[in-house]
Every structure is written in structure tokens, then in C-alpha cells.
N, C-alpha and C positions, 0 to 999 in steps of 0.2 A: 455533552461532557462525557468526557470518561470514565467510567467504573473501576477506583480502583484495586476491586478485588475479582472482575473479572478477565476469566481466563481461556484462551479457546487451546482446545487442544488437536492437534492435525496430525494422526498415527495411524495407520492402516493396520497394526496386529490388535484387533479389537481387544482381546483379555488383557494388554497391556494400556489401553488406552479405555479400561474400566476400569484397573486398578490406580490407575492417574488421578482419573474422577473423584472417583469415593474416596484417595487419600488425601487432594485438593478442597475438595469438599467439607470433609472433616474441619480442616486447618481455618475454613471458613471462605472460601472462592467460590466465586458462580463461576460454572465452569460450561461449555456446551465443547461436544466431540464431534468430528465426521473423519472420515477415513480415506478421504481421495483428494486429490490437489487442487481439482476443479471446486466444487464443493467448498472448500476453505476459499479459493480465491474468492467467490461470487457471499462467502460471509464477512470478508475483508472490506471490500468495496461498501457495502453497504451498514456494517457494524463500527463499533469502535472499541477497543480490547484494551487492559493494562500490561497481558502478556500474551505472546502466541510459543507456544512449545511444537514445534515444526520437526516432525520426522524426515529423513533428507530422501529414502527410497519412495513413493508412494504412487501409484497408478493415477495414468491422465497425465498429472501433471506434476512433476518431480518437485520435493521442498525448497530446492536451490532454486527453481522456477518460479514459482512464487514467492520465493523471498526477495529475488532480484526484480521484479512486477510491483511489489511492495514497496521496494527505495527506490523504484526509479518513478513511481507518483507521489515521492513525498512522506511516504507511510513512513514513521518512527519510532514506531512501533517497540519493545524491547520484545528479540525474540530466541529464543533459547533452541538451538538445534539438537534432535534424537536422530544417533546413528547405530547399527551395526558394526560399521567400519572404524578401526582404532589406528588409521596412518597421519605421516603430519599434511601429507598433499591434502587429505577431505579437508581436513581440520584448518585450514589457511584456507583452502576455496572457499570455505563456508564464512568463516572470519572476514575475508575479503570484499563479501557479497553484500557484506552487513549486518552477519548474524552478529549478535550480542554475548554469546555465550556457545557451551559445547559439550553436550556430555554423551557419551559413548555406553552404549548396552552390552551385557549388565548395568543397571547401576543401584546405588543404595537410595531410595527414598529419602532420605533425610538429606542427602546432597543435593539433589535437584530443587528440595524444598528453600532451604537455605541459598542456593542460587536465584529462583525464582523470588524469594525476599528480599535480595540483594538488590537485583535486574530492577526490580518496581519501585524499591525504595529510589533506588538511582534514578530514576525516569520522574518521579516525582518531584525527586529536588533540583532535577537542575531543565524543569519547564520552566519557560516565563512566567510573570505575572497573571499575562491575561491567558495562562493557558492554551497558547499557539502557537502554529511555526505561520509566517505572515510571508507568504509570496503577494510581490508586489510588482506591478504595469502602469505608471503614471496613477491614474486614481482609479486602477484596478486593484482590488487586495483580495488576497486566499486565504482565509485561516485554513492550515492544513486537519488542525485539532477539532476544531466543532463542525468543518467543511461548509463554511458558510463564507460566500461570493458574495460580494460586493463591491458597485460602481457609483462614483461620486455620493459614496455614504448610502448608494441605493439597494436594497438586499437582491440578489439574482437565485432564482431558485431554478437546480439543474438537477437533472436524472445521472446517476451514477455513471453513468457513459460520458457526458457533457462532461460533468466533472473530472474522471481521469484525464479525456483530449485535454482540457484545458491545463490541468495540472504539467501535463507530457510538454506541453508548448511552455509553459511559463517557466520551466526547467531546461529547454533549450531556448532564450530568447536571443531574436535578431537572426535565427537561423533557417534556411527555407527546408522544409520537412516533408518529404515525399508522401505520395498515398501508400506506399508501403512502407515503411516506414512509421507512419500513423497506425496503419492497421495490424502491424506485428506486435506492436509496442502495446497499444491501447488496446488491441480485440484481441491478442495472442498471435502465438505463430500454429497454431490450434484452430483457428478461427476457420468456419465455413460459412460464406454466404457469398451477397452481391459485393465485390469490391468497390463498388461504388457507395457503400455506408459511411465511408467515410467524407464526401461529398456531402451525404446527408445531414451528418454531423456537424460539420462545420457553418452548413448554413442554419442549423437550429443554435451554436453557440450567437455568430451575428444576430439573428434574431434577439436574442437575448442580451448581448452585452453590447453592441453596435449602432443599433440601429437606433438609437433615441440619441445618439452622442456626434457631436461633430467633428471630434477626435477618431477614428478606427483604427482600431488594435490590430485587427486579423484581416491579414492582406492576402492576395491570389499572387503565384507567382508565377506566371503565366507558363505551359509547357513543365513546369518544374513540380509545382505543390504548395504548401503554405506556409507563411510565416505570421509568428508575432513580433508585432516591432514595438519595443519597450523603448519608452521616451523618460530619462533620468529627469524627475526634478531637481 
């Protein structure tokens, strides 16, 4: 479940992104900072937040980069974008991507705060019931909110990896999905190792969600890459 009065904050000008803290703080938010884009992705992945306040300049890996990383596994994050820059082009790219909000440096503390009550309250009232967004593969389902997989009512427990591949496929269903393509998307375009992890990946998902079922989700397609084939009840 979600905390909702935690807050991460992703700022690279450290004195600003202390004065965030301790005025969050105050107001009553658990708040945790880091200052590089890598670093906030790999807290992303692995945490679950009520707001993310995302600076868009940041070393590694730019705000827009992770923010777009973010919606494209599902993350729904309400997230509030910190800029430098006061044009309308940042300010639509950012909007576009799926930021939530937008406020431009300087700014007045009590705006951002007020925002950031806005942003939570909103995110609060208009979740579902059960507190999830529910991706669904015949009797596959995602809660994207507690990140908890399950097949024919059966709980599947994945490593933060597994779980984005699988989120990345069940947001393009029916469609055959390159090893590159897998590996820009889900490991970054950042990524250094064997190309072939993602090979690896896929058979530790089978493993997991396939192999016990007479139905298979996750097909080879041969010479091309892989797909999920989603069967509508």
C-alpha cells in the first residue's frame, strides 16, 4: 500500500532539495531525497510514493527520462515537475509525458505546497476501490498499485526486472517486441551488459507464470522477438 504522505524528492541542487525536505517535513510528509536520475529510477522500481517532485535537468539520467520510464510501466504516480526553464515548449513536453503539474524556479514555497495537496488529494479520490490499476491477460492480472501478479488466483512473486518486462508486454499486448526494444524500454537506453539478459528474462518470467498452465501467455517469435498473446474473455 501506499503512504499517503510520502514524498520523494529528485533535485540535483542539494540546498534546494534540503530546503524541500525540512519544509515537507514540517507540513508532516516522510520525505527521502537523492540527486541523480539513476538513483531515483532504481527507488521507483522498487518503492511506492504518494508524490514524486522531479527536477527535469539532472545528471545520468534526465527528469523527462524517468518520468517517461515511469508511464510507460504503468507508474501513476502524481508527479510534479521542478525546472529552471519558464518556456511553453518545456512546459507541454513535460505535460505530455505525463507530468502532473509544473512549477518553474524561483518559486514560493507555499505554491508548491498547495500543489502538492492538490496533486495527492486528487490521486487519492479518484483510485479505485481495491486501490489499483488491474492489467489483465485472460487469468493473468497486475495490480499495478501493490505490484502484486497473479495467475488463476495464484500469487507469482517477481524481482523488480520481471516485473517491469512483464508490465512493458502487457501494455503492448498481441504485439511481437524486439530484444531491443525490450532492452531500451525495460533495462534503459543506458544499459551496459550482455544483450542477451533479456533472453534470460523471459525465460525466468515462463518459468514463473507458464509453466504450470496449459494456456501460454509468452510466445517466441521466431527470428523476430516476443510476444504476449492476450485472449479476451
Amino acid at each position: 500500500m501506499t503512504d499517503e504522505r510520502k514524498i520523494l524528492i529528485v533535485e540535483d541542487e542539494e540546498k534546494i532539495a534540503r530546503i524541500l525536505k525540512l519544509e515537507l517535513e514540517y507540513e508532516g510528509y516522510q520525505t527521502e531525497s537523492v540527486h541523480e536520475g539513476i538513483k531515483a529510477w532504481e527507488l521507483l522500481q522498487n518503492q511506492s510514493w504518494a508524490l514524486i517532485i522531479l527536477d527535469v535537468m539532472l545528471p545520468g539520467l534526465s527528469g523527462m527520462e524517468v518520468l517517461r520510464r515511469m508511464r510507460d510501466r504503468g507508474d501513476l504516480t502524481p508527479v510534479i515537475m521542478l525546472t529552471a526553464r519558464d518556456t511553453v515548449v518545456d512546459k507541454v513536453s513535460g505535460l505530455d509525458q505525463g507530468a502532473n503539474d509544473y512549477v518553474t524556479k524561483p518559486f514560493e514555497i507555499e505554491e508548491l505546497l498547495a500543489r502538492i495537496r492538490a496533486n495527492v488529494r486528487q490521486n487519492t479520490l479518484s483510485k479505485p476501490e481495491d486501490n489499483s490499476l488491474l492489467l489483465q491477460s485472460g487469468d493473468l492480472e497486475v495490480h499495478t498499485a501493490s505490484r502484486e501478479v497473479k495467475r488463476s488466483g495464484k500469487e507469482i512473486t517477481l524481482t523488480a526486472r520481471e516485473y517491469d518486462l512483464l508490465v512493458f508486454l502487457l501494455h503492448h499486448p498481441n504485439q511481437v517486441l524486439t530484444r531491443d526494444q525490450l532492452l531500451q524500454q525495460v533495462w534503459g537506453f543506458d544499459y551496459v551488459g550482455e544483450t542477451n539478459i533479456v533472453d534470460v528474462y523471459i525465460r525466468y518470467l515462463r518459468q514463473k507464470m507458464d509453466k504450470d498452465y496449459d494456456v501460454k501467455l509468452l510466445h517466441t517469435v521466431r527470428g523476430a522477438g516476443y510476444m504476449l498473446k492476450v485472449r479476451n474473455s
